[in-house]
GUDRENDO-992718 format. One record per atom (N, C-alpha, C): atom name; residue in one letter; z, y, x; residue number from 1. Coordinates in pm, whole numbers. Atoms other than C-alpha are relative to their C-alpha. Example, Ala and Ser with C-alpha at 12.3 -4.5 7.8 and 13.67 -1.06 7.14 Angstrom:
<pts>
PT|N|A|0|-119|89|1
PT|CA|A|780|-450|1230|1
PT|C|A|0|120|90|1
PT|N|S|-6|-119|-82|2
PT|CA|S|714|-106|1367|2
PT|C|S|73|109|-77|2
</pts>
This chain:
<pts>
PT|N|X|0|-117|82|1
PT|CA|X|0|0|0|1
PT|C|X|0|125|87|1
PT|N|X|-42|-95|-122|2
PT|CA|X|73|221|293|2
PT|C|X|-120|52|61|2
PT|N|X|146|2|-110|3
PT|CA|X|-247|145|480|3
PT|C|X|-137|79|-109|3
PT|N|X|96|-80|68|4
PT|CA|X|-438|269|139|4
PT|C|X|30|148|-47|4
PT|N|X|-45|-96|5|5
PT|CA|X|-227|545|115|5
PT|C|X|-74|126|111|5
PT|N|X|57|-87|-160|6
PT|CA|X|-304|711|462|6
PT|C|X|-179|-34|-17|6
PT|N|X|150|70|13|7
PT|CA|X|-701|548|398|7
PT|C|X|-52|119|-106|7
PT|N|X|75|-46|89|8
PT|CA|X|-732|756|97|8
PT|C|X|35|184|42|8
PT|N|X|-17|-162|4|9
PT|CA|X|-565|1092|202|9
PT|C|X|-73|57|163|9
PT|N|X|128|23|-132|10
PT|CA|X|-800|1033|539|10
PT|C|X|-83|53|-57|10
PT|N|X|155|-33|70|11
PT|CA|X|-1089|1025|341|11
PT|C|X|23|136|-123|11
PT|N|X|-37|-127|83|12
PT|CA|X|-950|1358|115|12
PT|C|X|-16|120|143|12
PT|N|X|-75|-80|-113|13
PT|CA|X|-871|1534|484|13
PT|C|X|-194|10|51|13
PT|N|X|140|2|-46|14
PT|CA|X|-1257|1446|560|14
PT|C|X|-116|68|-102|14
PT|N|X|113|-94|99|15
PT|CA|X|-1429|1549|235|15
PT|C|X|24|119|0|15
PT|N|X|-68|-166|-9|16
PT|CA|X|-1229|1905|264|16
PT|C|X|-69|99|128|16
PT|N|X|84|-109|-133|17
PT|CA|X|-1340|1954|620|17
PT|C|X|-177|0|9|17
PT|N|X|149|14|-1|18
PT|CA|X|-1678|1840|566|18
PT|C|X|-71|171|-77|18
PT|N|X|55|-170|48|19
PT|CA|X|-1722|2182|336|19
PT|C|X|-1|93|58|19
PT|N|X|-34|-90|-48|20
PT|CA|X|-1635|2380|581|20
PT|C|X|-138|14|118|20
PT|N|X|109|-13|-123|21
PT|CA|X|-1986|2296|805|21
PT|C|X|-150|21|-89|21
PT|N|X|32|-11|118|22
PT|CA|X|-2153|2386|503|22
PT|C|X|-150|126|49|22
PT|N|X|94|-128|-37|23
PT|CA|X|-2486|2626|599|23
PT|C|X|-16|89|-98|23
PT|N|X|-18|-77|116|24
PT|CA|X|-2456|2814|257|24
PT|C|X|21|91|21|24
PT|N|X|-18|-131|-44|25
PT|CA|X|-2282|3069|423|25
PT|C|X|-32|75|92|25
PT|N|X|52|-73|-88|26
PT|CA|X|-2443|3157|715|26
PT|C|X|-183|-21|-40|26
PT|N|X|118|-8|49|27
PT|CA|X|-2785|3213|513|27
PT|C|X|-36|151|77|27
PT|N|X|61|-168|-47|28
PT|CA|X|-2998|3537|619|28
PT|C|X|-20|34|-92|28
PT|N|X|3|-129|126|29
PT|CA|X|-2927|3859|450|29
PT|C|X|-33|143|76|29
PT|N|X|70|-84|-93|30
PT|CA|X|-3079|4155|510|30
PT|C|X|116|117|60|30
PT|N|X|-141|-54|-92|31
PT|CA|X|-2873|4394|738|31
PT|C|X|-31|181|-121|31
PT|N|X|-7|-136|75|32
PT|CA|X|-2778|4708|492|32
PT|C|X|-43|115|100|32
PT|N|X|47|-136|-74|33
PT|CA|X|-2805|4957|780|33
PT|C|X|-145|17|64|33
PT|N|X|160|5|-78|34
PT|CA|X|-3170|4850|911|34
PT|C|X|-59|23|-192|34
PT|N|X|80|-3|98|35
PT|CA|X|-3265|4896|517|35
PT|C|X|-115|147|-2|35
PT|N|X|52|-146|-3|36
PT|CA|X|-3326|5275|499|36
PT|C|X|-37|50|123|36
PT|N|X|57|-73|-112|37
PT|CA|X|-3457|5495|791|37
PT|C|X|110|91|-16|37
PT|N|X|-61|-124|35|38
PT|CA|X|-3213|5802|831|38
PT|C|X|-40|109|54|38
PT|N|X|62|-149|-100|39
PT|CA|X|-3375|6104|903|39
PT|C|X|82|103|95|39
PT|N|X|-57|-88|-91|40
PT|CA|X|-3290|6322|1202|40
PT|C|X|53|182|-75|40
PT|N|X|-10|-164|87|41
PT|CA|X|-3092|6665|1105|41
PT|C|X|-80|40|27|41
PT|N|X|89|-114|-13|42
PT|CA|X|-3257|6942|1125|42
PT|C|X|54|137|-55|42
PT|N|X|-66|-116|11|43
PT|CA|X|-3116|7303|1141|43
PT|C|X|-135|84|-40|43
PT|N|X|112|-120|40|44
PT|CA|X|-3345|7553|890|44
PT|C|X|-41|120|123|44
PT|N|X|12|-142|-99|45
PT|CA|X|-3472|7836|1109|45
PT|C|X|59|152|-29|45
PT|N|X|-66|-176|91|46
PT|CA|X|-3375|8125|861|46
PT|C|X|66|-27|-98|46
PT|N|X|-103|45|106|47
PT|CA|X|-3094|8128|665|47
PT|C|X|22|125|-90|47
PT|N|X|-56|-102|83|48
PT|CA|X|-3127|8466|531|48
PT|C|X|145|75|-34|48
PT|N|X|-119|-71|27|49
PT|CA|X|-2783|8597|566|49
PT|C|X|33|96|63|49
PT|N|X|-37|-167|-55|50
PT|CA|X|-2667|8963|571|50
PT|C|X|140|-39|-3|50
PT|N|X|-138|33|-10|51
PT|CA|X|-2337|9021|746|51
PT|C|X|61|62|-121|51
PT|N|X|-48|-53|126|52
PT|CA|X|-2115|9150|475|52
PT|C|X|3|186|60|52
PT|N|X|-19|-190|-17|53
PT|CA|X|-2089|9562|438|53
PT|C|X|165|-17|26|53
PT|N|X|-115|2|-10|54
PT|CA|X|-1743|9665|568|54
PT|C|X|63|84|-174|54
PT|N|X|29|-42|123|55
PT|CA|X|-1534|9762|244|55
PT|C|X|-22|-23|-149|55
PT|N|X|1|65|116|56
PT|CA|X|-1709|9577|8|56
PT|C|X|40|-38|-95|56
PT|N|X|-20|138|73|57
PT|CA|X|-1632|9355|-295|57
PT|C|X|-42|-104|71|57
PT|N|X|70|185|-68|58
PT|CA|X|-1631|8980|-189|58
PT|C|X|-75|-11|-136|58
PT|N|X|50|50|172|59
PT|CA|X|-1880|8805|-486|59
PT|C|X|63|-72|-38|59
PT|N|X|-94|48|47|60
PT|CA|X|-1604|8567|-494|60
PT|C|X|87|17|-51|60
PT|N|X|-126|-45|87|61
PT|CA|X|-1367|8767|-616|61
PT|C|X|-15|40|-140|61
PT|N|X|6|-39|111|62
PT|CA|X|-1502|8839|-937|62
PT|C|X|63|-121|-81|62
PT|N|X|-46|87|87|63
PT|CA|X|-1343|8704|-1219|63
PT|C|X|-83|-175|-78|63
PT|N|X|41|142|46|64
PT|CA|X|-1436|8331|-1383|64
PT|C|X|-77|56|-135|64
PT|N|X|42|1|108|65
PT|CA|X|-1504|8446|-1704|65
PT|C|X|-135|152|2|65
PT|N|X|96|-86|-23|66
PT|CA|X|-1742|8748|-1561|66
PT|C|X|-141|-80|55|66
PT|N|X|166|106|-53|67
PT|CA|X|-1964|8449|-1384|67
PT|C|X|-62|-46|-119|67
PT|N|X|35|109|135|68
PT|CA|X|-1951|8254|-1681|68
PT|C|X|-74|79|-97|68
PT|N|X|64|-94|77|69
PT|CA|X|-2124|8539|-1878|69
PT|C|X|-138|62|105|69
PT|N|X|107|-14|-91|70
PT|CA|X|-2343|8619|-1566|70
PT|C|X|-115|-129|-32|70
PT|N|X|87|159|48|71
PT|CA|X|-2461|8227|-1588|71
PT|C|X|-71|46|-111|71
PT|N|X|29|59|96|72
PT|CA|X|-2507|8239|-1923|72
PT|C|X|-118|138|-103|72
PT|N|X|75|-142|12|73
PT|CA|X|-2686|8612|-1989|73
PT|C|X|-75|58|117|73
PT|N|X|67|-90|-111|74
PT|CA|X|-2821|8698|-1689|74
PT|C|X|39|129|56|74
PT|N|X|-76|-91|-59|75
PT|CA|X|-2596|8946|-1602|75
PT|C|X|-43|210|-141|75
PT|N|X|69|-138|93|76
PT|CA|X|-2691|9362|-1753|76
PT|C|X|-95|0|50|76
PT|N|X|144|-94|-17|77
PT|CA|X|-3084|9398|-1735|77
PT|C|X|-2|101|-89|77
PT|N|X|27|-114|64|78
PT|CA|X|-3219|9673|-1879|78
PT|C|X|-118|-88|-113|78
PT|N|X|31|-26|171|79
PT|CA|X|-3283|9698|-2231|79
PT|C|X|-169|21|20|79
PT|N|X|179|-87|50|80
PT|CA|X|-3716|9697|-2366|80
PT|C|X|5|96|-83|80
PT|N|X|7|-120|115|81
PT|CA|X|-3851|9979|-2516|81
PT|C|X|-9|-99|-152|81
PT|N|X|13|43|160|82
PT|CA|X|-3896|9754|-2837|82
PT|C|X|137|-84|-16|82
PT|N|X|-121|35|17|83
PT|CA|X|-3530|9595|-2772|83
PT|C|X|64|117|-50|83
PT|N|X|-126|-133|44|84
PT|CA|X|-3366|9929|-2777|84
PT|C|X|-55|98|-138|84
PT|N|X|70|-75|124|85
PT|CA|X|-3596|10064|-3066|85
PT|C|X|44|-86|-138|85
PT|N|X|-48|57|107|86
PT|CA|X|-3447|9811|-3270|86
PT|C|X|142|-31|-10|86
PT|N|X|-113|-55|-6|87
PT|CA|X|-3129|9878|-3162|87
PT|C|X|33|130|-73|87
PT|N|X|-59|-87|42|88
PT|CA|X|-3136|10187|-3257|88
PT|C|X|-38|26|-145|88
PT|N|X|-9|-37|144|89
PT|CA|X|-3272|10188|-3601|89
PT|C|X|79|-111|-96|89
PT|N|X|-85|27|61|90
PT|CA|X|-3027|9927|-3662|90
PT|C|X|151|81|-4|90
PT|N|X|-166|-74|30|91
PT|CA|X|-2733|10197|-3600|91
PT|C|X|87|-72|124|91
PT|N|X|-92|64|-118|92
PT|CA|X|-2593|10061|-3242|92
PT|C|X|89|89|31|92
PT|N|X|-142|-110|-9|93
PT|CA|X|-2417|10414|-3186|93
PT|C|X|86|8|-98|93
PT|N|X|-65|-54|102|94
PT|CA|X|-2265|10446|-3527|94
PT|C|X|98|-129|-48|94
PT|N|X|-67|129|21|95
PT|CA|X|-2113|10048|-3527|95
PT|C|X|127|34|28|95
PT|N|X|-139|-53|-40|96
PT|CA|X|-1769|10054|-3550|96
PT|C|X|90|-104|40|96
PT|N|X|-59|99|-92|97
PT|CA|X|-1575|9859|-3224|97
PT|C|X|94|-65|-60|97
PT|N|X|-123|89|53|98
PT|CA|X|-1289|9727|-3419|98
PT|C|X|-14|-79|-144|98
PT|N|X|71|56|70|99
PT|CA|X|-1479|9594|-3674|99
PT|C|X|62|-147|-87|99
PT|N|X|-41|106|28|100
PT|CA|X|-1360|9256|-3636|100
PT|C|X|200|11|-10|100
PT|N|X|-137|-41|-1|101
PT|CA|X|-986|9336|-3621|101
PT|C|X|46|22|-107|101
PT|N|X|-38|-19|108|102
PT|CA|X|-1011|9498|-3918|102
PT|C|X|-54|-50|-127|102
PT|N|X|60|36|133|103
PT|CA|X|-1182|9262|-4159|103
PT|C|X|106|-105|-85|103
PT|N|X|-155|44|80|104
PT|CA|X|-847|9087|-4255|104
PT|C|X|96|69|-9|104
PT|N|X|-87|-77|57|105
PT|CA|X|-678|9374|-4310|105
PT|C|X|55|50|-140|105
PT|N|X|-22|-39|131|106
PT|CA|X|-507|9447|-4653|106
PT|C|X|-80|114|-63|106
PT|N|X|16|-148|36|107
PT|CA|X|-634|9833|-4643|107
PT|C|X|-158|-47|25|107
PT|N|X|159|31|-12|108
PT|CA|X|-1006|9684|-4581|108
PT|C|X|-43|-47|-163|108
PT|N|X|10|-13|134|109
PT|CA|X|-1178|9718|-4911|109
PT|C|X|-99|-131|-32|109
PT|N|X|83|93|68|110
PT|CA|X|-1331|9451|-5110|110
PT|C|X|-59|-14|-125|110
PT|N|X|48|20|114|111
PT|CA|X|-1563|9347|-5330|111
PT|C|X|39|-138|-75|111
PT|N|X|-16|181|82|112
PT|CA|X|-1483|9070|-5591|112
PT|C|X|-111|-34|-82|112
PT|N|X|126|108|69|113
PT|CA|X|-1765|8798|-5675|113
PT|C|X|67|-67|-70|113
PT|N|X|-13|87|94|114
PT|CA|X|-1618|8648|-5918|114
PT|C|X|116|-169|10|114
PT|N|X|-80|154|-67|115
PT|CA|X|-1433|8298|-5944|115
PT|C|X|-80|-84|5|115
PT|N|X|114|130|-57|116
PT|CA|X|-1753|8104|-5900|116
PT|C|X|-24|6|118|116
PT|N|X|7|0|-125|117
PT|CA|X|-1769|8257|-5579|117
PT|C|X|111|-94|104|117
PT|N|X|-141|79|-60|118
PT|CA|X|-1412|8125|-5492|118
PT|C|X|27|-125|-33|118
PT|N|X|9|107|9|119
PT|CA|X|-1470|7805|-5635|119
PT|C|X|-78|-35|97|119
PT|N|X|131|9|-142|120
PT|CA|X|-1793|7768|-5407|120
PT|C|X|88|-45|140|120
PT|N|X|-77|-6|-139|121
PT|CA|X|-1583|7888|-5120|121
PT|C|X|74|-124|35|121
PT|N|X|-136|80|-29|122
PT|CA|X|-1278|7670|-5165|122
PT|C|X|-31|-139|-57|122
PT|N|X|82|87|63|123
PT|CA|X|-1501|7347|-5299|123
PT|C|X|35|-87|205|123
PT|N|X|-14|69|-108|124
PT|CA|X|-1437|7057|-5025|124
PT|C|X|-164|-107|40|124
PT|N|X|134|46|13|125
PT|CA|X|-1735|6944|-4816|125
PT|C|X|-52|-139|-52|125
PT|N|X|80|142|63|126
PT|CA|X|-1944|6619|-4957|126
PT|C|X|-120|7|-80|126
PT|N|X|126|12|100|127
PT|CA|X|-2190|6526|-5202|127
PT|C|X|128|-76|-178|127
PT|N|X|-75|-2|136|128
PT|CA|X|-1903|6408|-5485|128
PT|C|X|63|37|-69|128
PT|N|X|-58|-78|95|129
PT|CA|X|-1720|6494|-5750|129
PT|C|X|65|131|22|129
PT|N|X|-133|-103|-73|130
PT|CA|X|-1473|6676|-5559|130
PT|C|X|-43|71|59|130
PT|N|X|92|-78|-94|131
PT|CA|X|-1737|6877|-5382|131
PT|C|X|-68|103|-94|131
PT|N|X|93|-109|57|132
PT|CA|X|-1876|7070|-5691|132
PT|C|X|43|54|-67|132
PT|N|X|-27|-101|71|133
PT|CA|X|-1782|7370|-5852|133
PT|C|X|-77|9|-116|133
PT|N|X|55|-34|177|134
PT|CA|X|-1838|7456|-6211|134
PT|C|X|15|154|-87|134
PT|N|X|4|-125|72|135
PT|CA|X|-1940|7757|-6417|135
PT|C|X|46|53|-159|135
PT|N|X|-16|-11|173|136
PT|CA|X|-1813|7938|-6716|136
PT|C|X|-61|31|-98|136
PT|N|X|130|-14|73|137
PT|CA|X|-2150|8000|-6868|137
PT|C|X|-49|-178|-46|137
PT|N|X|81|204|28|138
PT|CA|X|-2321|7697|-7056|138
PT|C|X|-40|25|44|138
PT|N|X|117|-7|-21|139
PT|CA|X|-2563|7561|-6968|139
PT|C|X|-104|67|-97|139
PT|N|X|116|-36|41|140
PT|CA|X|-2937|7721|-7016|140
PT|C|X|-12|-93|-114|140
PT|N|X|90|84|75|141
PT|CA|X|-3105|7511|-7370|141
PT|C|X|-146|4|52|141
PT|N|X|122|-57|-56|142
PT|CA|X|-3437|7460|-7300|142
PT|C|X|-114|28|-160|142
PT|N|X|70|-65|120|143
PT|CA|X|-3673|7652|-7583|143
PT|C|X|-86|-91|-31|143
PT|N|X|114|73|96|144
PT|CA|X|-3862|7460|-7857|144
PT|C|X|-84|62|-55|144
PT|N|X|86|-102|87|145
PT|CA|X|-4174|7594|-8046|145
PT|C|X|28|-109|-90|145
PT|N|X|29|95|123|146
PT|CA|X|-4181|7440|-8370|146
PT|C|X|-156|-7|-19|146
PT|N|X|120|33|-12|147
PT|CA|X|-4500|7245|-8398|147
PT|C|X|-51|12|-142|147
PT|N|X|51|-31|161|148
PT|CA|X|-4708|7313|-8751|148
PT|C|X|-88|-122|-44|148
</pts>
């Protein structure tokens, strides 16, 4: 029993090392750094840069929310003659700056549309029931001729 004991964990000790001469893993792969070429630097010739004026503004120092309006407008160009002509016969001098400030104000005057308007308004979005406002007018009939 002994002799098949040691016989069989022999032959376990041999199939184990046998995997280990295995050519699977030393297959050819291609070498990552011979894949690409890497091109040589190269320092531009002109870089275009003025030293700074003594004095100055840095451009870095401007505020975040002044870029972010630069980005996004292009900064102040100048106004076309057919931009500012329609500026001005919409009334651009005579607009009044606080405008928005004061359109929820008590002393800001209003007109009242009605309570179909405020149904409308206050009507929750969808397509059902609960989405449509109703009027206090019937409905239109629609006109009959009497036929002879």
């Amino acid at each position: 029993m002994r002799k098949l004991i040691i016989l069989a964990s022999g032959l376990a000790l041999a199939a184990s090392l046998s995997a280990c001469g295995k050519s699977g893993m030393n297959r050819n792969r291609p070498d990552e750094f011979a894949v690409a070429r890497q091109a040589p630097l190269v320092i531009p010739p002109d870089f275009a840069l003025v030293p700074p004026q003594p004095g100055a503004p840095r451009p870095q120092d401007t505020k975040a929310s002044d870029q972010a309006l630069d980005a996004l407008f292009g900064g102040s160009a100048a106004r076309s003659a057919g931009e500012s002509a329609a500026l001005d016969a919409a009334g651009r001098s005579a607009a009044d700056m606080g405008a928005r400030s004061t359109a929820g104000s008590p002393t800001t005057p209003v007109v009242d549309k009605g309570s179909t308007t405020s149904e409308i308004i206050a009507a929750p979005a969808g397509n059902g029931r609960e989405a449509s406002a109703g009027t206090a007018a019937p409905a239109p009939q629609p006109v009959t001729t009497p036929q002879p």
